[in-house]
SEROLUM-148533 format. One record per residue (C-alpha): x, y, z. Coordinates in pm, 1 decimal. Each point is the difference from the previous one (the first is absolute). Last residue first. Layout:
# SEROLUM-148533
SITE         X         Y         Z
SITE         X         Y         Z
...
END
This chain:
# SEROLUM-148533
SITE         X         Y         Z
SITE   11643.1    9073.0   10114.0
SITE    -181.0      67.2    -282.9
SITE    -166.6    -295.8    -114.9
SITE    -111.5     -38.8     352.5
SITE    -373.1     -78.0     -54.5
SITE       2.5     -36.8    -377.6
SITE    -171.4     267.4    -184.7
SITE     321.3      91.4    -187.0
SITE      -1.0    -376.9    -141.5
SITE    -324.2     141.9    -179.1
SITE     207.3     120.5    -279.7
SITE     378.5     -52.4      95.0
SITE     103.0     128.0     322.2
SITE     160.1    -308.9     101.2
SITE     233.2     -38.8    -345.8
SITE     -93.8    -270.6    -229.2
SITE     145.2    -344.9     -85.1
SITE    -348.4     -92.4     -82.0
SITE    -318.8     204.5      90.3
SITE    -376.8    -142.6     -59.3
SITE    -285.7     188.3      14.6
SITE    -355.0    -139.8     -78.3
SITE    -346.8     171.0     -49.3
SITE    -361.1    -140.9     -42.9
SITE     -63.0    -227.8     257.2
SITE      96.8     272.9     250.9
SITE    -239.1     220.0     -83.4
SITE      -7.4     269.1    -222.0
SITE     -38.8     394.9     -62.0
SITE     112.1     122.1    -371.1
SITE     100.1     334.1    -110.7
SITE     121.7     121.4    -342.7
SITE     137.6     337.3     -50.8
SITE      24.5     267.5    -287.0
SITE     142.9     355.5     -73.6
SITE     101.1     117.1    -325.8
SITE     182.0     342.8     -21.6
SITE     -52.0     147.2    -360.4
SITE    -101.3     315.4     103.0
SITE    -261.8    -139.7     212.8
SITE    -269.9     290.7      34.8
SITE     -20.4     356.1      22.7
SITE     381.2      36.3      36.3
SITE      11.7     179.4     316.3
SITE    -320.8    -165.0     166.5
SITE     164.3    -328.2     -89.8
SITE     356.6      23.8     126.5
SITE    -192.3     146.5     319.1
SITE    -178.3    -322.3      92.9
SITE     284.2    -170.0     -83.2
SITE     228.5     177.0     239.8
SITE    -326.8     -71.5     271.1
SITE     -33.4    -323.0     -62.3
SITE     394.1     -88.9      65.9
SITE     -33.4     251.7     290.0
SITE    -273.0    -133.7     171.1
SITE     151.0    -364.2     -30.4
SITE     297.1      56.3     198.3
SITE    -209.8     260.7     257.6
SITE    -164.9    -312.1      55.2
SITE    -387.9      19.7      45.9
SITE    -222.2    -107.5    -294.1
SITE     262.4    -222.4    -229.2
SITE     160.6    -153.1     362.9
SITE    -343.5     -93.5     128.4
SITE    -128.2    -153.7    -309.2
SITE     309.7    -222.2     -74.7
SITE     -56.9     -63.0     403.1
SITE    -379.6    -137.3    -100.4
SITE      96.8    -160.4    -290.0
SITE     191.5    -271.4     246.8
SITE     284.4    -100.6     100.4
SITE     154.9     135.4    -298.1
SITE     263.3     -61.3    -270.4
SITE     135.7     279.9    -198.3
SITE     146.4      37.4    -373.0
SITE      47.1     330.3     -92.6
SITE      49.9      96.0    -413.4
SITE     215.8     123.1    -209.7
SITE      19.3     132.0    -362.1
SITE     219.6     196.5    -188.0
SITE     204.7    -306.2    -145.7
SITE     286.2    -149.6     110.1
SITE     230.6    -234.3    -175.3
SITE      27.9    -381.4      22.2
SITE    -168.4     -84.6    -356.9
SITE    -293.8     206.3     171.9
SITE       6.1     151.2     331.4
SITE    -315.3      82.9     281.1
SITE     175.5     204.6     303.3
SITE    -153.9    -169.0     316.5
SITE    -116.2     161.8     290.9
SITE       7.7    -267.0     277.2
SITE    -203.6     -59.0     329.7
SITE     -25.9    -254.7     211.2
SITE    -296.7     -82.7     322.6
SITE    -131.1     314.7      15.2
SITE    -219.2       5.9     325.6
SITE      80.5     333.7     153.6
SITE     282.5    -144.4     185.8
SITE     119.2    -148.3    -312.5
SITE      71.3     272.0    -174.7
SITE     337.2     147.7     132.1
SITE     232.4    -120.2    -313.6
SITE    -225.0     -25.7    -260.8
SITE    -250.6     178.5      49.6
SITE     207.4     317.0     135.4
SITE     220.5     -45.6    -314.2
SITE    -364.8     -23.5    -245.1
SITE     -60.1     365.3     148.8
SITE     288.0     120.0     -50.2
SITE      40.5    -168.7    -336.7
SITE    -376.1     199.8    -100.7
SITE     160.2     333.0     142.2
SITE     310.3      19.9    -223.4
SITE    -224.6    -160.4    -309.5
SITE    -223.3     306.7      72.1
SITE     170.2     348.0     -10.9
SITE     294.9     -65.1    -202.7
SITE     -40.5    -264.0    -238.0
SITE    -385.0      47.9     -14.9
SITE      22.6     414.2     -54.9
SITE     328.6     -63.1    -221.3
SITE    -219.0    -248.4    -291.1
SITE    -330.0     229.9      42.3
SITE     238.9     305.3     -52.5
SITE     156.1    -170.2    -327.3
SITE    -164.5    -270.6     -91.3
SITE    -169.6    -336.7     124.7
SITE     -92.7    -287.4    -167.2
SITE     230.7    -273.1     139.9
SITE    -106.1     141.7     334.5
SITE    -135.2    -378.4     136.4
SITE     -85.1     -29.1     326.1
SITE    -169.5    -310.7     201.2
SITE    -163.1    -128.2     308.7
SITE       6.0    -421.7      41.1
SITE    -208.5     -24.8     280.9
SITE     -24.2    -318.7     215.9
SITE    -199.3     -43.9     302.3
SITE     -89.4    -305.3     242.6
SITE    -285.6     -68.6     120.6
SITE      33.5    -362.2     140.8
SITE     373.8    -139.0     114.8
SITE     301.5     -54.5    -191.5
SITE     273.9    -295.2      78.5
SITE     331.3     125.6     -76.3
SITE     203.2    -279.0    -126.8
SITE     391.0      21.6      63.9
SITE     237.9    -194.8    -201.2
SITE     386.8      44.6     107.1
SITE     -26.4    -330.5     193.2
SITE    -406.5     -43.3      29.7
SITE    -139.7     252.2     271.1
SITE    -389.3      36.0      -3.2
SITE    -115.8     343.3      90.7
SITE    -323.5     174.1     142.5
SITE    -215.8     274.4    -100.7
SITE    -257.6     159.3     201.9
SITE    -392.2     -88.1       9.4
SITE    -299.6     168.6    -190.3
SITE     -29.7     269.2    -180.4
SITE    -342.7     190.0     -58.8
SITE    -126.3      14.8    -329.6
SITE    -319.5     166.7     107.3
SITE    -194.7    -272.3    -264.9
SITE    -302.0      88.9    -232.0
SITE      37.9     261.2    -184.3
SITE     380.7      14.1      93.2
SITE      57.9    -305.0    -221.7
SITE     -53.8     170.6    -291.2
SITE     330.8     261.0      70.5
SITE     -79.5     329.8    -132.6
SITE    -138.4      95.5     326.2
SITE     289.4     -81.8     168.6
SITE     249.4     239.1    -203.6
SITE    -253.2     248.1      59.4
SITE     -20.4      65.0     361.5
SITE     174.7     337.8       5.2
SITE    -142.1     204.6    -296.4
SITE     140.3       7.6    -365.8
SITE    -173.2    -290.0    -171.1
SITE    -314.3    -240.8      19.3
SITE    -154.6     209.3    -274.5
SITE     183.0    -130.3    -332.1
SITE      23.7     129.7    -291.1
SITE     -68.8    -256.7    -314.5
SITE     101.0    -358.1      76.6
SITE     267.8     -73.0    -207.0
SITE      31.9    -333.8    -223.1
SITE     113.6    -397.0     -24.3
SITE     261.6     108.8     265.3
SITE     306.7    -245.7     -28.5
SITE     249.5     291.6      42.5
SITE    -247.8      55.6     313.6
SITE     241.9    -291.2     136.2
SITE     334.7     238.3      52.6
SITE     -29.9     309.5    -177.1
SITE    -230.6     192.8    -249.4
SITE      -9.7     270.5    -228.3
SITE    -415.0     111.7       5.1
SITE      72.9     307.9     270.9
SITE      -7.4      90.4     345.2
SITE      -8.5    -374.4     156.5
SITE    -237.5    -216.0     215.1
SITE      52.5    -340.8     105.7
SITE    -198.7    -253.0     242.7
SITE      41.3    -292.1     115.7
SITE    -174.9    -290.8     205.6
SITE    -314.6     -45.2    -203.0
SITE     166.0    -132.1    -249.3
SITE     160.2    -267.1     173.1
SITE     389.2      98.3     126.9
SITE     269.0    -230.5     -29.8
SITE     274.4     152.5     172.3
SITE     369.1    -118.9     -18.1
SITE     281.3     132.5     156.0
SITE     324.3    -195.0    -121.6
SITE     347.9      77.5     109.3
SITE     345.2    -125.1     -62.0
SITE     351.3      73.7     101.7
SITE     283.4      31.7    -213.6
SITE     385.3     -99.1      61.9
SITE       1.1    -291.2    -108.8
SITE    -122.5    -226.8     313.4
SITE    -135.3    -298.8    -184.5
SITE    -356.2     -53.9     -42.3
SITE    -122.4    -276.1     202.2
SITE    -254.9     181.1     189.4
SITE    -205.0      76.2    -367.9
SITE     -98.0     338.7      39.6
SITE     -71.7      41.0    -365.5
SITE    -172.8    -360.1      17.2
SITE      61.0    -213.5    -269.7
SITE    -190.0      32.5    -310.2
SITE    -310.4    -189.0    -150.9
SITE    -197.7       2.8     321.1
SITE      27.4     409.1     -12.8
SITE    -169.2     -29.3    -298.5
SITE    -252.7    -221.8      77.1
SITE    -106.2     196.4     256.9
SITE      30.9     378.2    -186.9
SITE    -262.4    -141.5    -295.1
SITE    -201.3     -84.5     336.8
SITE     -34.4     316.2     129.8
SITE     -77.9     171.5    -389.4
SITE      93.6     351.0     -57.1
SITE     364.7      -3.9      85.7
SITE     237.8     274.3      74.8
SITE     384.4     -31.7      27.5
SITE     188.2     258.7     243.3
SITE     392.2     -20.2     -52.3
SITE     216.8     152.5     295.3
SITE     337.1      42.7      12.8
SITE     116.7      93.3     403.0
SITE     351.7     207.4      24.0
SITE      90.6     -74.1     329.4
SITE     131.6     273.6     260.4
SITE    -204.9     -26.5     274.2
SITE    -224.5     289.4     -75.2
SITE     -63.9    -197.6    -320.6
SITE     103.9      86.5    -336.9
SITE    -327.3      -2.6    -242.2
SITE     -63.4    -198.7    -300.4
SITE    -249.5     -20.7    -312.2
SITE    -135.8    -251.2    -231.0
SITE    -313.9     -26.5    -185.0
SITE    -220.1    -340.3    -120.0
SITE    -328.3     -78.6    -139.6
SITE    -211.7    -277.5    -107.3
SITE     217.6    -221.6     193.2
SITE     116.9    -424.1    -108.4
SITE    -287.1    -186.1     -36.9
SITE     255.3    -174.0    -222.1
SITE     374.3     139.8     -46.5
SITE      92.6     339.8      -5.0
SITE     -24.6     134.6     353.5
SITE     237.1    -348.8      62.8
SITE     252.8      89.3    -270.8
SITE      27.9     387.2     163.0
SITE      22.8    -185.2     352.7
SITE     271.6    -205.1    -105.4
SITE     180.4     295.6    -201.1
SITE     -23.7     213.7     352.6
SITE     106.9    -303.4     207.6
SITE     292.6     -10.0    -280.0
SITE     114.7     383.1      -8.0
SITE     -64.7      18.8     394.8
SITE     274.4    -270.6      53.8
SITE     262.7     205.1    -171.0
SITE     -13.2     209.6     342.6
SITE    -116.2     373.7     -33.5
SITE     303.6     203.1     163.5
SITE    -108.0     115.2     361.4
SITE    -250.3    -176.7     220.4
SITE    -240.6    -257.0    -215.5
SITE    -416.1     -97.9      13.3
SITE    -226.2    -139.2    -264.7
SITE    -364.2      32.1      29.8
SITE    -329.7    -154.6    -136.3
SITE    -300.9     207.8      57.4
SITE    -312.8    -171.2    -107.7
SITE    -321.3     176.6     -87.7
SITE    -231.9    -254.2     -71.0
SITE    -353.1       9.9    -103.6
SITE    -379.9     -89.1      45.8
SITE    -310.7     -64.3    -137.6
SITE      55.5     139.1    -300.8
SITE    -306.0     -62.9    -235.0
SITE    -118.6     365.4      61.4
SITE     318.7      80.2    -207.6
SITE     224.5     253.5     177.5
SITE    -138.4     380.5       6.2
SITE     267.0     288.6      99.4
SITE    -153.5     243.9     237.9
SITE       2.3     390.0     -71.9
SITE     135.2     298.5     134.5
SITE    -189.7     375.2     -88.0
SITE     136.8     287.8     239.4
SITE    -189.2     208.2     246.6
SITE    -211.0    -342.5     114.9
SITE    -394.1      88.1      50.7
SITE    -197.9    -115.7     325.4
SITE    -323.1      68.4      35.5
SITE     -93.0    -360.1     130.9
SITE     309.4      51.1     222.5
SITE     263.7    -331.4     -32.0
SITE      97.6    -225.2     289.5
SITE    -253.3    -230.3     -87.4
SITE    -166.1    -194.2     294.4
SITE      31.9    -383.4     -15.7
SITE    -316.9    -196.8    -107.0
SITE      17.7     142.2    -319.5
SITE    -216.1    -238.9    -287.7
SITE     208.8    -135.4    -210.3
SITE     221.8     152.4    -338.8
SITE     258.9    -294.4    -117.6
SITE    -147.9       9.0    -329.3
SITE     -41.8     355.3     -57.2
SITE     391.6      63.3      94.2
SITE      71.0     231.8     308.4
SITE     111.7     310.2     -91.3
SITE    -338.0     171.9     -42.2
SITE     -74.8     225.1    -253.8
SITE      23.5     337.6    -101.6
END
């Protein structure tokens, strides 16, 4: 085994590992290796939001955004997926990946702003939540060498990894919690301009991007996840989504991925945290989270291993300097418009 944090970005621990020195994971995971020359990424999540029939509009802000992804400095990688809200509103959501900070600068200087605040009112809202992590800032681990979201970049595989398995080890893969307690910092507050709101972020904030993909699965493998654990994994992302933010979840989503506008067997939950801290709390405690961990745990003692079920995440904690939300002609529960004091009243 090794370790998941990348040899380069390896320091001296000045913040105690969660991890027992005789510690050995039941099931092998590994950590998908960028280029030591990235310094730092993007993962940028660039919405489009309708109630009932999709409006014409989405067909051009989709085609604008395709031209844009396509043009110079444009993303290294991009997926698609969407959700239907508890409100109602179907929310399309296209996440583009970058490698290179400042190759995402002057490409966002080239175009106009997606959240532009003199967009017309056509029917569609818009969204962009954009983190811009440094290296040491994320981490990602999966269950087997196909990849999603930015580890499709991966320049290789780590071998098996030992931070894994036991409560505590989504922070220890993170580089920054060698030497940092990635405590948050602050609250969230909101500027108001016409139909354009700007959420203002504060320090220590989490994302995790958590994903499934069952395109591989047969037979009893294929029923056992469709029956006994995609029912418990939506309850759990439901509670998240619509009573989280008491426990710190700022916005929560579990996406179904698409391509050429039709689903595919993959999803994945989107959340927003006060802090890594709460993520933490929630994963180790809930009875929500117990039982997604526990259905898997059983899915793989049954089957002796994956049976074709691919599991992966990627977390980041930030400060405020490093994220940006944005929300045009959208809905008051939208994203971190949830977290607003009175958004529900």
């Amino acid at each position: 085994m090794e370790s998941a944090v990348p040899a380069h970005l390896r320091v001296k621990r000045t913040e105690p590992a969660r991890m027992r020195d005789d510690w050995n994971p039941p099931s092998p995971a590994f950590s998908p290796r960028l280029s030591p020359e990235v310094t730092g990424t993007v993962m940028g999540y660039y919405g489009l939001q309708y109630r009932g029939e999709r409006p014409t509009a989405a067909d051009l802000a989709h085609a604008t955004l395709t031209e844009r992804i396509e043009s110079a400095d444009g993303p290294v990688y991009r997926d698609t997926a969407v959700v239907r809200d508890p409100a109602g509103y179907t929310n399309e959501v296209s996440v583009l990946y970058w490698l290179d900070q400042e190759q995402f600068r002057r490409w966002e200087l080239n175009h106009p702003s997606w959240t532009a605040a003199d967009r017309p009112a056509d029917g569609l809202g818009y969204f962009q939540e954009i983190a811009l992590p440094g290296a040491n800032d994320f981490e990602m681990i999966t269950g087997g060498r196909r990849q999603e979201g930015v580890a499709t970049q991966s320049e290789s595989i780590s071998e098996p990894i030992a931070e894994h398995a036991y409560w505590g080890s989504m922070r220890d893969r993170l580089p920054s919690s060698q030497t940092s307690a990635l405590e948050a910092h602050g609250e969230l507050t909101f500027d108001d301009d016409g139909d354009l709101v700007v959420v203002k972020p504060h320090d220590g904030m989490a994302l995790i991007r958590s994903g499934q993909d069952w395109v591989d699965t047969e037979d009893e493998a294929r029923a056992w996840w469709l029956e006994r654990i995609q029912p418990v994994l939506r309850e759990g992302m439901d509670f998240l989504t619509t009573q989280g933010r008491p426990i710190g979840c700022y916005s929560n989503r579990l996406m179904q991925l698409s391509a050429d506008g039709q689903p595919i067997e993959k999803t994945y939950g989107h959340s927003w945290w006060h802090s890594l801290s709460e993520l933490e709390d929630w994963s180790r405690s809930h009875q929500t989270h117990l039982k997604i961990f526990g259905s898997f745990g059983q899915f793989i003692k049954h089957f002796k291993g994956a049976a074709g079920l691919r599991l992966y995440h990627e977390v980041a904690v930030l400060d405020a300097d490093q994220l940006r939300f944005e929300y045009l002609h959208c809905h008051p529960e939208t994203g971190l418009l949830g977290a607003r004091p009175n958004a529900h009243l």
